[in-house]
N, C-alpha and C positions, 0 to 999 in steps of 0.2 A: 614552551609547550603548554597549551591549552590546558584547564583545569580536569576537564570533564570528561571520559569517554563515551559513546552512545554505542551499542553490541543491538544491529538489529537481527532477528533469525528466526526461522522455523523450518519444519520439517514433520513432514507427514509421516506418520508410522503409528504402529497398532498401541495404543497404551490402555487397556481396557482399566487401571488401575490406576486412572488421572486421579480421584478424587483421593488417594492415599498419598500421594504426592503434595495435594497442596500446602498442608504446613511445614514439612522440614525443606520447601522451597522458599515458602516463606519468610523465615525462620533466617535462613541463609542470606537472602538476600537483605535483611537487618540485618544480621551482623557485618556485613561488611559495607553497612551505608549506600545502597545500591535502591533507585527509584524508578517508578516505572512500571510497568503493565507486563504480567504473562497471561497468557488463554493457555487453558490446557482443556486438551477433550478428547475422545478415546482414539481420534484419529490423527493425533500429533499435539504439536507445542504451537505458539503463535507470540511472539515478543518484542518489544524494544524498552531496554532498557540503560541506564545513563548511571556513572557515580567516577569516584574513583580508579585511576586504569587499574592499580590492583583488586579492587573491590571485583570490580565487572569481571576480572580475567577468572576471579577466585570463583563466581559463581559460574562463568563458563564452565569451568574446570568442574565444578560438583557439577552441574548437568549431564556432562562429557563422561562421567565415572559409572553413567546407567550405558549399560552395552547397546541399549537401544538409540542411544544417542549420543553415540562414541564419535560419529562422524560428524557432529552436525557443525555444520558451517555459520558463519555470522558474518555481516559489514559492521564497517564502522566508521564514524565519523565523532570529528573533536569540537568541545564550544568553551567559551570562556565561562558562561554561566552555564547552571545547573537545569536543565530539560523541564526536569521534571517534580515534583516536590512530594510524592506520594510514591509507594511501593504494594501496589495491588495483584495476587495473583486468584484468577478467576477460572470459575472449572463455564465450560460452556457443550452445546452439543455438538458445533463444528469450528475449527479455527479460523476459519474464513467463512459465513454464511449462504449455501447454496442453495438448499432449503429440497434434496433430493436424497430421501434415504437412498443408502447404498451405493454413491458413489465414490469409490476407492481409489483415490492416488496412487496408493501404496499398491494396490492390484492391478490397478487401469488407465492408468497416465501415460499420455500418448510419447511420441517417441523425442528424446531428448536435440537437439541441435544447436552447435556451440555458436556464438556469435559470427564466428569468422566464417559458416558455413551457412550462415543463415541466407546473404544473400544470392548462393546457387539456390539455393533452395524456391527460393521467390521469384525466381528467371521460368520458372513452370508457368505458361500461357493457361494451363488447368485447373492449377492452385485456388484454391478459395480463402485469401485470409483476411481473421476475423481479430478486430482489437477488440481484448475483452475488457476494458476499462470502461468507466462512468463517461459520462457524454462533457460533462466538464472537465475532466481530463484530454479525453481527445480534442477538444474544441482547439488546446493549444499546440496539437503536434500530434504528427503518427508515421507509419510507414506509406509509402508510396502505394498506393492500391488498395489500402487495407477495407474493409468493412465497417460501419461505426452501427452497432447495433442498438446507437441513442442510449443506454442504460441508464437509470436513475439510480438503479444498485445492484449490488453485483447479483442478487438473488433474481432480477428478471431476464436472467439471461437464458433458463431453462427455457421460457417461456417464448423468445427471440427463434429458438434454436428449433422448436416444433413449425412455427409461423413462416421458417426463412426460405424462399423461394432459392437461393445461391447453396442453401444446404438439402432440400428436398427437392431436387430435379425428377424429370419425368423417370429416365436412367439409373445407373447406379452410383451409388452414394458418391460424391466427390473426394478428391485427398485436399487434407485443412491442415493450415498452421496458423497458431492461436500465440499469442502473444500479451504481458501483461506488464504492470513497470518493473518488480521485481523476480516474478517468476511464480508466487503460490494462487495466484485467480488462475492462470492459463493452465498451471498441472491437475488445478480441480475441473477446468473447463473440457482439459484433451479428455482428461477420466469419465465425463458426462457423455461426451460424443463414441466412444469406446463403448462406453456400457450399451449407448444407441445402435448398437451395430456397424460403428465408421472405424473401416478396418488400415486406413491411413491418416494419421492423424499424429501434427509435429506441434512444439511448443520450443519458443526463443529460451534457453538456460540461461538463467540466470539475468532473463526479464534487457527489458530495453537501457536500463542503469546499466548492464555488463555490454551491451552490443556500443554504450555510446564512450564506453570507456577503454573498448577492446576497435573497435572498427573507425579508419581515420577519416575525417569527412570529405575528402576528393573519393574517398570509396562507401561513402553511407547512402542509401536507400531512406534512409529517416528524413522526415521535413518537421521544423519546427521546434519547440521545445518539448521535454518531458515534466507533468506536474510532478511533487515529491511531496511527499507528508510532512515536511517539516518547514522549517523559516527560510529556508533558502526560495522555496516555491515552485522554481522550475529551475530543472539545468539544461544544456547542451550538449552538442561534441567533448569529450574532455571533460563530460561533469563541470564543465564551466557553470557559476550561478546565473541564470537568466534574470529578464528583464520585470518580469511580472511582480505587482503587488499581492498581498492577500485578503479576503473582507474575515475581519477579525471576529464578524461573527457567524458566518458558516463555512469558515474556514477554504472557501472557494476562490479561486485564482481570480484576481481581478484582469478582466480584457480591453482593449482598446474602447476607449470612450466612456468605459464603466465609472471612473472617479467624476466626470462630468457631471452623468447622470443626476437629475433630481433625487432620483433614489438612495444616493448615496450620500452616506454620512460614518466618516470613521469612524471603527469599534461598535457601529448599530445597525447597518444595513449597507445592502448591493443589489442592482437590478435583480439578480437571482433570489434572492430572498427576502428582500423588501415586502414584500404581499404575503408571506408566510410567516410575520409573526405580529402579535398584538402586541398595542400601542403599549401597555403593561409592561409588554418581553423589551420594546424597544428603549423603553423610561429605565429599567433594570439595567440594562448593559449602554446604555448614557452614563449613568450614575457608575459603574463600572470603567467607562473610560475616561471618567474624568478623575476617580482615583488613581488609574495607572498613568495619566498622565501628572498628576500631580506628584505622585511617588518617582518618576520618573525626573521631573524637573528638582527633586529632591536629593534624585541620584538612589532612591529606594527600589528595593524590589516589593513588587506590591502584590503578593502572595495571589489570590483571588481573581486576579485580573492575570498573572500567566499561564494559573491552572485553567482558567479559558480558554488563551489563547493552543494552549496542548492540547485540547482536548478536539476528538474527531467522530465525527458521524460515527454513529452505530455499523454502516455499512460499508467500511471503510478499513483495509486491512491492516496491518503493525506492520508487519516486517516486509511489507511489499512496496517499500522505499529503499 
């Protein structure tokens, strides 16, 4: 049995009393060795976090003891090494950033649909569906029809959603099913479209990770891979690991022809972000991977160079892997 457990989760609910929370969550999670990131903010939790299986179960369990998050659910996955190297929890104003006061999951989240149900649902010649993921995520994989509203992050998708000619017909409002990798973009996304007046409005449970885990591929609607927040990169049918690299410095799926490219140079650059960082940023994380790779050739864990490689975009969610 692998050393590690990783407990990813969140859940939307009222906690107007986040910031009393942060240190005996804290607090908890040192004591039982437990590394890792929580968001807390008055509209729920936001987490993934790694250590010991009793460690991790222990701080489930103190989470689980607040009646407001008596149910809350978690995945989880095993590694031989340790994720993560730090234990951070953070108060923020939203767990996933949408950047639209007042829209309520907890109030307004459109209507739940279990994987296996998912694809009647999408046999609707009506249906308008929209993947709410980043545009490099879809690049590698989506549903059959879906909509890719290009996004650079998950915060312009408000702005997608006034502009969309498939959402604001001449008629009246369309019926949408919104879709995410794990489930917490698309229950903020249905909540947005609610609050707009869209009075049919579905979201995949438990995100495309449960449809590819639950639905067998002679019966899937999905083409492609799904990207994942972690080292694996992309999975499959089966949560099989797919085929995709990753550019170790913006953390973005490497694609067909991408290791080619001029632009690319392991642990400093990818056509995707090659041009978006100074020759400074790039000299820094050279110098970077030639320690982890020398620690590695050492058989070392080289501290600095994995806390990089964990680390993810600001716009980029925890527990929606």
């Amino acid at each position: 049995m692998p050393a590690y457990l990783t407990a990813a989760f969140y859940k939307f609910v009222d906690l107007p009393d986040a910031a009393q929370l942060k240190a005996p969550l804290l607090t908890c999670c040192e004591r039982h060795a437990v590394k890792g990131l929580i968001l807390l903010a008055s509209e729920g939790i936001n987490s993934t976090i790694a250590g010991p299986a009793e460690g991790v179960q222990a701080v489930l369990a103190y989470l689980r003891q607040d009646p407001r998050l008596a149910d809350l659910q978690h995945k989880e996955a095993w590694s031989e090494r340790a994720p993560f190297y730090r234990m951070k929890v953070r108060l923020k104003k939203e767990i996933v950033t949408l950047g639209v006061p007042g829209v309520s999951p907890t109030r307004l989240a459109g209507t739940y649909v279990k994987p296996q149900d998912w694809n009647a649902l999408l046999s609707d010649p009506a249906l308008v569906l929209v993947d709410t993921r980043n545009d490099y995520e879809v690049a590698l994989g989506s549903f059959t029809g879906a909509i890719d509203p290009r996004l650079k992050r998950f915060a312009d998708l408000p702005q997608w959603v006034a502009q969309s000619e498939a959402l604001n017909p001449a008629g009246p409002k369309p019926k949408v099913a919104m879709f995410c990798t794990g489930g917490i973009r698309c229950e903020k996304s249905t909540a947005l479209l609610r609050a707009q007046g869209f009075d049919e409005v579905y979201h995949l449970e438990g995100g495309i990770l449960k449809y590819l885990e639950t639905v067998p591929p002679e019966h899937s609607l999905w083409q492609g891979e799904c990207f994942v927040f972690d080292e694996r990169v992309s999975v499959g049918h089966g949560l099989q690991t797919g085929p995709h690299g990753l550019c170790r410095a913006c953390r973005r799926p490497l694609i067909a022809g991408d290791q080619a490219s001029l632009h690319f140079e392991a642990g400093v650059s990818c056509p995707q972000c090659a041009d978006h960082t100074s020759e400074a940023q790039k000299n820094s994380a050279r110098e970077r991977q030639r320690q982890w790779e020398l620690a590695k050739s050492r058989q070392q864990i080289h501290i600095g160079a994995q806390l990089a490689l964990s680390a993810r975009p600001p716009s980029q969610p925890l527990a929606d892997s």
